[in-house]
Residue frames relative to the residue before (quaternion, step in Angstrom):
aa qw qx qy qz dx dy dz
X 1.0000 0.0000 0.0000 0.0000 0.00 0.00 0.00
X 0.5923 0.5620 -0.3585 0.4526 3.63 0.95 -1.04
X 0.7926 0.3102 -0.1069 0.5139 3.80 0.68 -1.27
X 0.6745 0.1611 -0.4907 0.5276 3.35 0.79 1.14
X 0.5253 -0.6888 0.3745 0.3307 3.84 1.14 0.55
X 0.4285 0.7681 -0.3970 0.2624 3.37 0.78 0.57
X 0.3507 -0.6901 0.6129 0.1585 3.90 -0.94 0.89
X 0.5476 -0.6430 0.3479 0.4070 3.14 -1.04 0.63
X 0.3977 0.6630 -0.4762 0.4190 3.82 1.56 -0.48
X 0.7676 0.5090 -0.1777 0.3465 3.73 0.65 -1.70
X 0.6865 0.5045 -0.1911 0.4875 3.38 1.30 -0.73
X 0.7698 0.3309 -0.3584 0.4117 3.40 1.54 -0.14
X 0.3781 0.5619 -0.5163 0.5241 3.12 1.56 0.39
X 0.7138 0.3047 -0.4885 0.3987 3.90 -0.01 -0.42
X 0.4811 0.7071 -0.4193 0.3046 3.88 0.93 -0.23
X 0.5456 0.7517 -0.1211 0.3501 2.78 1.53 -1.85
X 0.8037 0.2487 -0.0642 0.5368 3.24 0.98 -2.03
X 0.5872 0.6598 -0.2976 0.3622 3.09 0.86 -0.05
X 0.6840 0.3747 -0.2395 0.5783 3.47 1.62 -0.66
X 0.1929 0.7828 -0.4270 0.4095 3.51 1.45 0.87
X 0.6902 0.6156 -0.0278 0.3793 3.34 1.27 -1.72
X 0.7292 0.3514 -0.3255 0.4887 3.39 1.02 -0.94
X 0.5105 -0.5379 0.4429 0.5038 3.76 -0.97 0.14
X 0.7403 0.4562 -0.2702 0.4133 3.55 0.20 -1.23
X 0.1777 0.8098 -0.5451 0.1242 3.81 0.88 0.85
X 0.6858 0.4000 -0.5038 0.3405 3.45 0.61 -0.32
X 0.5537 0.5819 -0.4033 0.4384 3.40 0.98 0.16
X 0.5256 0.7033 -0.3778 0.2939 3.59 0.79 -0.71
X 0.4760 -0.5917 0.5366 0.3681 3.84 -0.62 0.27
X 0.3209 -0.6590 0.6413 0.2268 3.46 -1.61 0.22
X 0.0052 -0.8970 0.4402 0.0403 3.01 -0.24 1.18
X 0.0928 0.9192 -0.3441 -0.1676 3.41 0.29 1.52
X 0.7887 -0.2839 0.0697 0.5408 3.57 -0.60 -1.04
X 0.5318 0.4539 -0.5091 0.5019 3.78 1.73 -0.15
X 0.5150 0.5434 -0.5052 0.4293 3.83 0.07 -0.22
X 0.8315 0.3861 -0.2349 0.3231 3.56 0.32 -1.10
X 0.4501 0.6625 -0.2529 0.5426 3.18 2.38 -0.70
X 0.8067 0.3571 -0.2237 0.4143 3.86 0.82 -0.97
X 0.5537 0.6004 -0.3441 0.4632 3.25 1.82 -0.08
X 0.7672 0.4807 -0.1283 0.4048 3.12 0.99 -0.64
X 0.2901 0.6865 -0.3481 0.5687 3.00 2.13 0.16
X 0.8512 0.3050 -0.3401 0.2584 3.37 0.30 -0.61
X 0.5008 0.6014 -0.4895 0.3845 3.62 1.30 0.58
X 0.6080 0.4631 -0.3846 0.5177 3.74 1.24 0.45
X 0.7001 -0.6742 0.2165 0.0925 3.26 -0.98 1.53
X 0.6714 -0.0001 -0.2274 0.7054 3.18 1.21 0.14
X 0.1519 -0.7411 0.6503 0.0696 4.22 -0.35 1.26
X 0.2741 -0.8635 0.3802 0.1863 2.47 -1.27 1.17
X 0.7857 -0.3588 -0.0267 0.5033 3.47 -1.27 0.65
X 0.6746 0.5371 -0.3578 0.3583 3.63 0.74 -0.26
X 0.7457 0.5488 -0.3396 0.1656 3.29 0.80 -0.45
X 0.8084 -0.4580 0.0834 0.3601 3.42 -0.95 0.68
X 0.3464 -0.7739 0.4977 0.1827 3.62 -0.50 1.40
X 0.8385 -0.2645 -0.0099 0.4763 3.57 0.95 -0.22
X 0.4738 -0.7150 0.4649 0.2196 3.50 -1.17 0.50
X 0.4225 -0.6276 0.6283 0.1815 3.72 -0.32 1.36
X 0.6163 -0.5112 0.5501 0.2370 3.28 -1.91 1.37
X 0.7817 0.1824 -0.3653 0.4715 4.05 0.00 -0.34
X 0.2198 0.6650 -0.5285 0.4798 3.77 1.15 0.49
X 0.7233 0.3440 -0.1045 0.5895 3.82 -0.23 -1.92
X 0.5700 0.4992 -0.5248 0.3879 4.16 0.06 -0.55
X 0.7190 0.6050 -0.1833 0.2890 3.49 0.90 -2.01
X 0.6426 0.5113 -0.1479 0.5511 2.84 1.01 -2.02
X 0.6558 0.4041 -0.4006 0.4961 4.14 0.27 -0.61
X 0.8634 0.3924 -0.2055 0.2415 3.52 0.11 -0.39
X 0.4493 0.3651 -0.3965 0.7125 3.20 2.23 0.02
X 0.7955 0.1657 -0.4038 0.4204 4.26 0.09 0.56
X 0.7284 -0.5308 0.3562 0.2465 3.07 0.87 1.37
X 0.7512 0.3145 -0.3202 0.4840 3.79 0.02 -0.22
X 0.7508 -0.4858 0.3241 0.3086 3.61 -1.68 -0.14
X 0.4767 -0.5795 0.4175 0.5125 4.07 -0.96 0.43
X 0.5803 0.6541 -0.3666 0.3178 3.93 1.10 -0.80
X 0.7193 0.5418 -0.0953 0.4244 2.78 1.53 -0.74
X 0.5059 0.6617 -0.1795 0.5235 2.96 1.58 -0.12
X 0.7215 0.1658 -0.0832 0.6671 3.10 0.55 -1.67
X 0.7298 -0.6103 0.2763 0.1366 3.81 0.02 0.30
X 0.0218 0.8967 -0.4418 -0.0172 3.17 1.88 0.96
X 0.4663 0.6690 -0.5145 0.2651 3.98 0.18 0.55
X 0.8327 0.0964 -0.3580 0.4114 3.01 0.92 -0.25
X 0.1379 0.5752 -0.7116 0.3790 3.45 0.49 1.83
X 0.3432 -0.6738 0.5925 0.2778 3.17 -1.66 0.11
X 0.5409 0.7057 -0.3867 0.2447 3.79 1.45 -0.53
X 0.5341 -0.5532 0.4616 0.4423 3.33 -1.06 -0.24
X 0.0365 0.7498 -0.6108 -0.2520 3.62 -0.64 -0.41
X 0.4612 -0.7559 0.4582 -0.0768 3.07 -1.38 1.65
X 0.0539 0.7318 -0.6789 0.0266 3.86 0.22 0.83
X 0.0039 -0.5969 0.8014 -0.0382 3.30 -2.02 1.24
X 0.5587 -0.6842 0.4518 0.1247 3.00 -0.84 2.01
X 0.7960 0.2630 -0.4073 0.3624 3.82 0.36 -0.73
X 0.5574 0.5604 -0.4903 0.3672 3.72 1.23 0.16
X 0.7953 0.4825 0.0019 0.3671 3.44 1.00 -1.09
X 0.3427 0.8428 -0.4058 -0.0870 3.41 1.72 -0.93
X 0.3111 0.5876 -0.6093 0.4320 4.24 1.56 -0.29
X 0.7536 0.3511 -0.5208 0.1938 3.30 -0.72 -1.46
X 0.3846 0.6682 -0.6180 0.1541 4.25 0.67 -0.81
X 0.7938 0.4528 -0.2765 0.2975 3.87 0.55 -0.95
X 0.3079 0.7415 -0.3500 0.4826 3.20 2.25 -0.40
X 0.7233 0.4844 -0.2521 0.4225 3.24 0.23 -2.33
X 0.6767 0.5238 -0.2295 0.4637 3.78 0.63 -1.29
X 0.5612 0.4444 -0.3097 0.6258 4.13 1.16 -0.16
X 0.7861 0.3560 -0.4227 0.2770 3.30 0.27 -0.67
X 0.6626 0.4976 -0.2900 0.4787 3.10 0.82 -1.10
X 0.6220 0.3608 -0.5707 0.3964 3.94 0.26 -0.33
X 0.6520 0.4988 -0.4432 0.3601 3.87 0.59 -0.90
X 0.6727 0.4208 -0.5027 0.3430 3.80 0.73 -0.38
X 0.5057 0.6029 -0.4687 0.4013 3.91 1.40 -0.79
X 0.6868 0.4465 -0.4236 0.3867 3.52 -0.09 -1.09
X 0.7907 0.2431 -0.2760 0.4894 3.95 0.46 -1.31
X 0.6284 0.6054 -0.2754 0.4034 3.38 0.67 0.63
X 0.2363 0.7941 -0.5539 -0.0816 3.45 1.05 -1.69
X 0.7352 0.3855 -0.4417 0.3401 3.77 0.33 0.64
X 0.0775 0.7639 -0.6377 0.0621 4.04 -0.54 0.78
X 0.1702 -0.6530 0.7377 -0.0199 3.00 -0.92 1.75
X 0.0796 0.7164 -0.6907 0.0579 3.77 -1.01 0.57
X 0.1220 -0.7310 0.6673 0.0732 3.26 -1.37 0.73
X 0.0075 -0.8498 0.5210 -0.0800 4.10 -0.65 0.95
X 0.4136 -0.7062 0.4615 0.3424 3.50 -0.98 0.08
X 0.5868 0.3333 -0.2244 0.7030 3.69 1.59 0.11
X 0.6904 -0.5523 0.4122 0.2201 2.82 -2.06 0.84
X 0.4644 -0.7640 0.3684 0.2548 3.55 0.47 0.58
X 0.6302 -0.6286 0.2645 0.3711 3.82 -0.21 0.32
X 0.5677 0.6206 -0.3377 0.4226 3.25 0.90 0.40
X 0.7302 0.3379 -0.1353 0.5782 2.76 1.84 -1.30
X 0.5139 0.5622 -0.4192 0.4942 3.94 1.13 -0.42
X 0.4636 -0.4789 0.6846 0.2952 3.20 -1.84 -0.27
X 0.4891 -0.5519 0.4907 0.4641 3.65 -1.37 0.38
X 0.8176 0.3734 -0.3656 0.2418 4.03 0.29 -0.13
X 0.4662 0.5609 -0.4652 0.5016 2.92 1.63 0.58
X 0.4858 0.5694 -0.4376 0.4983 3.67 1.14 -0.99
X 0.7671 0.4486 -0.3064 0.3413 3.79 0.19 -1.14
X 0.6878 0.3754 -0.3989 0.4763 3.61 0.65 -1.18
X 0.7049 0.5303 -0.3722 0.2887 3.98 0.71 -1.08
X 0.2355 0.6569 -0.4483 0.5586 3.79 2.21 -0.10
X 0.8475 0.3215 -0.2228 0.3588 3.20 -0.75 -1.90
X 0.6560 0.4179 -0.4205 0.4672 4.14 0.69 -0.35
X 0.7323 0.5240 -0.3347 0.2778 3.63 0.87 -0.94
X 0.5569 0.6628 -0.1046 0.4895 3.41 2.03 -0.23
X 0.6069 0.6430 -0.3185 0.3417 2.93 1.03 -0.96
X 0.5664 0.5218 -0.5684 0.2897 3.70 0.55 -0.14
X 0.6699 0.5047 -0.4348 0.3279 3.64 1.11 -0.10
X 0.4738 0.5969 -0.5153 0.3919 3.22 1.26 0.21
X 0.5901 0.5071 -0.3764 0.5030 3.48 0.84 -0.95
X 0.6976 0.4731 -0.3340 0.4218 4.01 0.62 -0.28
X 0.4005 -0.7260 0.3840 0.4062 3.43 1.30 -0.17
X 0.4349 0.8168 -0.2488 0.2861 3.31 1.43 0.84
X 0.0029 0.8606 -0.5071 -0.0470 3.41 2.28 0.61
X 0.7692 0.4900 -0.3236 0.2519 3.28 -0.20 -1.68
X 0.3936 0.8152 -0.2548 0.3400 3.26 1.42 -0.90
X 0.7764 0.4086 0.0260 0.4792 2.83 0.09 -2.63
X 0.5991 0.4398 -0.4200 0.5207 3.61 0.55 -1.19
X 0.6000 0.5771 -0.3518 0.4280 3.82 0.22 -1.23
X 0.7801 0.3120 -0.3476 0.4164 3.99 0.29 -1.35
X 0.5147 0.6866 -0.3624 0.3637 3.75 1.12 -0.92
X 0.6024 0.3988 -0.3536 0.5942 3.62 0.52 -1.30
X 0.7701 0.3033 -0.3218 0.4597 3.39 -0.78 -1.12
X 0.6824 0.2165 -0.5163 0.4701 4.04 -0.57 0.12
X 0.9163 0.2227 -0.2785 0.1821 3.71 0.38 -0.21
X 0.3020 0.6676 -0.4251 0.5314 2.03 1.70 1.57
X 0.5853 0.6044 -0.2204 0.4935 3.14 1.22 -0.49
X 0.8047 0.2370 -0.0789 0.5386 3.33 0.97 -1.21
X 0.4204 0.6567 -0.3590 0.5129 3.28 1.01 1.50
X 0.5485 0.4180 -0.2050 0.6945 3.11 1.81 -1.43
X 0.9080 0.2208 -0.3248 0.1460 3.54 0.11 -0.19
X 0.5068 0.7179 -0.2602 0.4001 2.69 1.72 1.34
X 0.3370 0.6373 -0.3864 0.5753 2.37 2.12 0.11
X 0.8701 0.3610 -0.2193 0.2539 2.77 0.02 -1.91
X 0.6808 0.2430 -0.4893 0.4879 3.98 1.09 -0.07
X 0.5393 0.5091 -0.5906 0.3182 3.41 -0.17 0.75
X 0.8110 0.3721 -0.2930 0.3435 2.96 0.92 -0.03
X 0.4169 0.7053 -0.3030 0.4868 2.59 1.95 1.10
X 0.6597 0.6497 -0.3004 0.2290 2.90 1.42 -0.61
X 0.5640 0.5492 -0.5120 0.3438 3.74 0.86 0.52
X 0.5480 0.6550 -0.3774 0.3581 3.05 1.19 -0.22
X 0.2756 -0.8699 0.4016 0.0780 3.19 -0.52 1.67
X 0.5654 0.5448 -0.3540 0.5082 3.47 1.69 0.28
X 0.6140 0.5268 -0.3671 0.4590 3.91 0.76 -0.48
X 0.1696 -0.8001 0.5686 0.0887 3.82 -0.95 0.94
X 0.3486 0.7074 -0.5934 0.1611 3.74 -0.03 0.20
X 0.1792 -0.5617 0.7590 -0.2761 2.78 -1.55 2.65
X 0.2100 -0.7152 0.6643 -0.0569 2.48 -1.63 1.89
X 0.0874 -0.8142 0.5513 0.1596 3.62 -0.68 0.66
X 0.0444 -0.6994 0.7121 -0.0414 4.14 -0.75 0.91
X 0.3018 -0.6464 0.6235 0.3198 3.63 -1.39 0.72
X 0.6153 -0.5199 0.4363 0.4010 2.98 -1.71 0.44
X 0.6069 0.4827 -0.5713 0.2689 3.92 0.19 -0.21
X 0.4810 0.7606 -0.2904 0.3252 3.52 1.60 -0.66
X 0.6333 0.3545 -0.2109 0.6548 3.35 1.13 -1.19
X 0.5358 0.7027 -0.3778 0.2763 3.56 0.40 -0.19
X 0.6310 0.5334 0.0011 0.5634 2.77 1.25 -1.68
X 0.5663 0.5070 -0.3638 0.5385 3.94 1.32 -0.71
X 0.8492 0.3092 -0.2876 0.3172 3.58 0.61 -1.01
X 0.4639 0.5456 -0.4650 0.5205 3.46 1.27 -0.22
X 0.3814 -0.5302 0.7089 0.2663 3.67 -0.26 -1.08
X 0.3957 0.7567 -0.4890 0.1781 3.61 0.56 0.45
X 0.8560 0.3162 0.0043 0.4090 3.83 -0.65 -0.55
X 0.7492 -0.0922 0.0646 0.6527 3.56 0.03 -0.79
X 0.7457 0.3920 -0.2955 0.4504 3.40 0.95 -0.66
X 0.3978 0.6621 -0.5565 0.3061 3.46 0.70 0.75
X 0.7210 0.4022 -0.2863 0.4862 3.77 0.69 -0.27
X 0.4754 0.4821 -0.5297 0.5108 3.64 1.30 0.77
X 0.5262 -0.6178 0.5367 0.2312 3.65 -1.02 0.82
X 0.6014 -0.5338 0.5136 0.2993 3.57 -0.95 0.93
X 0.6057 0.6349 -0.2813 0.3884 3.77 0.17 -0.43
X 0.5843 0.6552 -0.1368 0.4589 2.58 1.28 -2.19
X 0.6705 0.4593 -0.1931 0.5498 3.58 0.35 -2.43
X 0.8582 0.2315 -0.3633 0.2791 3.87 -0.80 -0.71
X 0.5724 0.4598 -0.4833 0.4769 3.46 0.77 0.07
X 0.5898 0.4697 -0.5230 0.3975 3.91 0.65 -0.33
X 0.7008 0.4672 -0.3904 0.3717 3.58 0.96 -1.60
X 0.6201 0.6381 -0.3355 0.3095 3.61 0.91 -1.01
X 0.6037 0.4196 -0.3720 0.5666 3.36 0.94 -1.12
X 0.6152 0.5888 -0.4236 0.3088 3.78 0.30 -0.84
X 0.6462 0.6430 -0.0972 0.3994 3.29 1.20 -0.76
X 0.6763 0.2246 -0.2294 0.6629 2.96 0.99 -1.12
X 0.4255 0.6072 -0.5910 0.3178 4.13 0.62 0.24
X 0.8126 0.4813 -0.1834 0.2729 2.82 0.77 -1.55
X 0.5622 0.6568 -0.2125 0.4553 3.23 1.68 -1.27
X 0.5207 0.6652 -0.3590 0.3968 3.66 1.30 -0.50
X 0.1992 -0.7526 0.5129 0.3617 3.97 1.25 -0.68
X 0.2978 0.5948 -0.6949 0.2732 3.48 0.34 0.58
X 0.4699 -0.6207 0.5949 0.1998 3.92 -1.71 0.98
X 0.8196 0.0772 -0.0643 0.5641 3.86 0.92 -0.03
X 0.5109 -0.3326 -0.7927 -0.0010 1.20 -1.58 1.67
X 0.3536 -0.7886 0.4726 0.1725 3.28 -1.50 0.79
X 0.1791 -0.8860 0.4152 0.1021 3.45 -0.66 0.69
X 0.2361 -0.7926 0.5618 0.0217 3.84 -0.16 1.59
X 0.0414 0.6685 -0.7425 -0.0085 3.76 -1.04 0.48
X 0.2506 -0.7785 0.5745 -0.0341 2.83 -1.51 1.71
X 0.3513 -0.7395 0.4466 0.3610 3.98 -0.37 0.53
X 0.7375 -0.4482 0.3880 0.3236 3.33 -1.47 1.05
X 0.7893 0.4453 -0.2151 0.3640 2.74 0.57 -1.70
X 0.7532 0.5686 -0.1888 0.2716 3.30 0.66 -0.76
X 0.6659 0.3973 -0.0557 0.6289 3.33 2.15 -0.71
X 0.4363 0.8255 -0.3550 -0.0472 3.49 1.53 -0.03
X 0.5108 0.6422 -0.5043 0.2689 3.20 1.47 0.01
X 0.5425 0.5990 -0.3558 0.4694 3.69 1.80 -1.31
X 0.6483 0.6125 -0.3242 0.3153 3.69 0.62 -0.44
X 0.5578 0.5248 -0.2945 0.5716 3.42 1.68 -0.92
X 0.5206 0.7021 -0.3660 0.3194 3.79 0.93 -1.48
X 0.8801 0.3095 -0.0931 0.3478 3.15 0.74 -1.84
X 0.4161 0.7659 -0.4453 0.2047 3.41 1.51 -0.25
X 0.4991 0.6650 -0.3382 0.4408 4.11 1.53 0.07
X 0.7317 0.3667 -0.1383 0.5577 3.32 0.68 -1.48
X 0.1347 -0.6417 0.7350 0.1726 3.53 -1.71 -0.53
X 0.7890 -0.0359 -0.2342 0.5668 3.19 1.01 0.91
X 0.1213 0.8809 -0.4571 -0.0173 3.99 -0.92 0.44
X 0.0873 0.9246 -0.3516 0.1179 3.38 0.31 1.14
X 0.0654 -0.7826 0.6108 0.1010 4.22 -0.84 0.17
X 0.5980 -0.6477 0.4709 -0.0347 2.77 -1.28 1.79
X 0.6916 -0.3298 0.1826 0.6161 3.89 1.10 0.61
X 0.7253 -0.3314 0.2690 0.5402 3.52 -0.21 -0.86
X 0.7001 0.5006 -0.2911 0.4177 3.71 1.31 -0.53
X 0.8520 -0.0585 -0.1666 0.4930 3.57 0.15 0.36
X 0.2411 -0.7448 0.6212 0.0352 3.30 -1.72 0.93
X 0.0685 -0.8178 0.5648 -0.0869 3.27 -0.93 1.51
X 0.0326 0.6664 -0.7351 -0.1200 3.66 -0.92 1.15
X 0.2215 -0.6809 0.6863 0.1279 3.13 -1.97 -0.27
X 0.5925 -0.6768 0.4074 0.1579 3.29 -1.10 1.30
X 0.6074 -0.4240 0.5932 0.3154 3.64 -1.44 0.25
X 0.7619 0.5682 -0.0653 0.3039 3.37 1.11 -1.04
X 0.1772 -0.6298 0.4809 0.5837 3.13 2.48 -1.02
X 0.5181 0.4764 -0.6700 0.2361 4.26 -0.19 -0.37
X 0.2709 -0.7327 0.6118 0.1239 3.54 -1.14 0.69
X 0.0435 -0.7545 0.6481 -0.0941 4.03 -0.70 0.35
X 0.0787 -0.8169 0.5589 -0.1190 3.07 -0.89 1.40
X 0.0500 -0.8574 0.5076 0.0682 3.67 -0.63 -0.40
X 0.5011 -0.7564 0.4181 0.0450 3.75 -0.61 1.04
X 0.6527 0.5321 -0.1415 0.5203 2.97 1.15 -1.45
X 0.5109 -0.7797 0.3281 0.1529 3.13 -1.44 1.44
X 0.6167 0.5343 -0.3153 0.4845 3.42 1.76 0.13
X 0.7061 0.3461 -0.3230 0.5266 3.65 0.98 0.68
X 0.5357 0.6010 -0.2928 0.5158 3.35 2.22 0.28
X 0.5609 0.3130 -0.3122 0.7000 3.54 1.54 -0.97
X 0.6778 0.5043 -0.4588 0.2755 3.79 -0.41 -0.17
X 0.7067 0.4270 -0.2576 0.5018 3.41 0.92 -0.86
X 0.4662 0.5419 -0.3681 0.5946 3.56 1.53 -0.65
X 0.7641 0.3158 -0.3173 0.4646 3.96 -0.17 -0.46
X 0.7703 0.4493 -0.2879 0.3492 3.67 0.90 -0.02
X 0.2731 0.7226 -0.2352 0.5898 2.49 2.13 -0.02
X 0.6641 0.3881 -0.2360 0.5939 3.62 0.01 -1.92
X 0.6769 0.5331 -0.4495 0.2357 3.28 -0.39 -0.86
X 0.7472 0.4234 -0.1199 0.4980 3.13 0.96 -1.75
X 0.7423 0.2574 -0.3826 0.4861 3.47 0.89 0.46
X 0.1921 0.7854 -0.4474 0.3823 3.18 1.19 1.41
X 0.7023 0.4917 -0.1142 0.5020 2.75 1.30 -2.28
X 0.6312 0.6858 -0.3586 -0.0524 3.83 0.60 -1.05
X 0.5978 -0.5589 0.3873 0.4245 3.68 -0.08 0.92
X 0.7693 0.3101 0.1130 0.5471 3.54 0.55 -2.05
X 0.0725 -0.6714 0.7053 -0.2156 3.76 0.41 1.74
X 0.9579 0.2106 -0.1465 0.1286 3.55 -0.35 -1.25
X 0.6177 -0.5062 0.1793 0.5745 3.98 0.07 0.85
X 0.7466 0.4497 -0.2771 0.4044 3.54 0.23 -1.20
X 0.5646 0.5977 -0.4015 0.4035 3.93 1.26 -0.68
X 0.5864 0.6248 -0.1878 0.4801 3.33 1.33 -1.20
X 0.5307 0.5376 -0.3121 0.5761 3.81 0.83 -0.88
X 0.7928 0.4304 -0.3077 0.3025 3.01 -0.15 -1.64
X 0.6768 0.5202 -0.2872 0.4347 3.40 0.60 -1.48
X 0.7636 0.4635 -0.2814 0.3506 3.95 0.85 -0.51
X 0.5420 0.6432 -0.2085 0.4991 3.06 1.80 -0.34
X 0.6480 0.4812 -0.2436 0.5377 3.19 1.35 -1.37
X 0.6643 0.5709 -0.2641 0.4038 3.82 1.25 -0.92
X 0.6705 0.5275 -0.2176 0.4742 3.54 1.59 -0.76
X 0.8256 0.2046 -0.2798 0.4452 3.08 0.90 -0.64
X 0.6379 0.4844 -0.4274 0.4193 3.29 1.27 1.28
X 0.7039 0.2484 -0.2734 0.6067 3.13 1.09 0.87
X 0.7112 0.3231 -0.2181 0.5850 4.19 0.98 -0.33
């Protein structure tokens, strides 16, 4: 409520319209502003005798969807041990969820180690982010699934817009750490134009690597970008051949992501420290640790293939 500025008056009017949506509305609770007054009673240490004893499953549906974020999130999916699985063309609301969770783990965190097979939005341009969307989709064109594809494109670049703002405008902040690892055959493959990146126009590629460059060349500590050699990590290299991105938020939440856009996350501290140590590891091995190694290797890659 605080971080969407909402009174409990305001929050039951979005309840209000919000239980519009489900079919079975005449069944829905009314959740007004004393409901939200006795719920909220119970984050003060000794509630009193009125407040709410418990919160009913289409209660937490309602309430998650007028503040925008997930029920797991709500009621505290950490101390589950499952994964939880979001697939964008069943679900495409939750995109602003996915975008809640992950700021709430930066702030109580300030560390995001992420490993990906692309330059991550901080480090891409927005028309490389778009054309490398429209190639990473395309198998639904080949399904006769336009609406589909057009459908996943917006939403990832929508997604990866909001979070370019928002870590750039992190970047003075001399406490927050967010490190991207990418192997070097990855960028490799950006400057040739090989594989998936063969249907991105040359133009396209050297203005992403360039800008990448001068990101990096700026000396700014975040975001930071490590490149690890194939050769050197090849077992981490098989690991990732599932995901197109995989990353942990300090020790408290672990997020891969599919070839597919499905996203899967997890709360729980035994798939948060694990991926965090496999992580570290893999930026044990990285060839390219130190800003200027990183330059170099993209320079040497541009002007051998752009």
């Amino acid at each position: 409520m605080r971080r969407r500025n909402l009174s409990a008056s305001a929050l039951a009017e979005r309840c209000a319209y919000v239980a519009q949506d489900f079919s079975d509305s005449y069944e829905q609770p009314n959740i007004t502003r004393e409901r939200i007054a006795k719920i909220l009673m119970n984050c003060k240490r000794s509630p009193a005798k009125s407040a709410a004893k418990t919160v009913s499953i289409k209660e937490l549906h309602i309430l998650a969807r007028a503040l925008e974020t997930s029920v797991e999130w709500l009621i505290g999916q950490e101390v589950g041990r499952d994964l939880i699985l979001w697939d964008p063309l069943a679900d495409s609301d939750r995109a602003q969820q996915i975008l809640e969770l992950l700021n709430h783990y930066e702030e109580l965190t300030r560390d995001v180690l992420l490993w990906a097979d692309h330059p991550l939005c901080p480090f891409e341009t927005p028309e490389f982010m778009h054309a490398r969307h429209e190639v990473v989709f395309s198998e639904l064109d080949v399904m006769k699934l336009h609406e589909e594809k057009a459908k996943m494109v917006i939403l990832y670049d929508f997604i990866g817009n909001k979070r370019r703002k928002r870590l750039l405008a992190l970047r003075g902040d001399p406490n927050y750490c967010f490190t991207q690892l990418i192997f070097d055959s990855h960028l490799q493959k950006i400057a040739a134009g090989t594989e998936e990146y063969a249907a991105i126009s040359r133009i396209v590629r050297r203005r992403c690597l360039e800008n990448l460059i001068d990101f990096i060349s700026a000396k700014s500590n975040f975001p930071n970008l490590i490149v690890v050699g194939e050769q050197d990590a090849p077992a981490f290299y098989l690991a990732m051949r599932d995901y197109d991105l995989v990353g942990a938020f300090g020790r408290s939440l672990a997020l891969w992501r599919f070839h597919s856009g499905r996203i899967a996350w997890a709360e729980y501290p035994l798939h948060a420290n694990a991926l965090r140590d496999a992580l570290e590891s893999m930026k044990s091995l990285a060839r390219y640790q130190a800003p200027q190694a990183v330059v170099q290797l993209l320079q040497d890659l541009c002007k051998r293939y752009l």
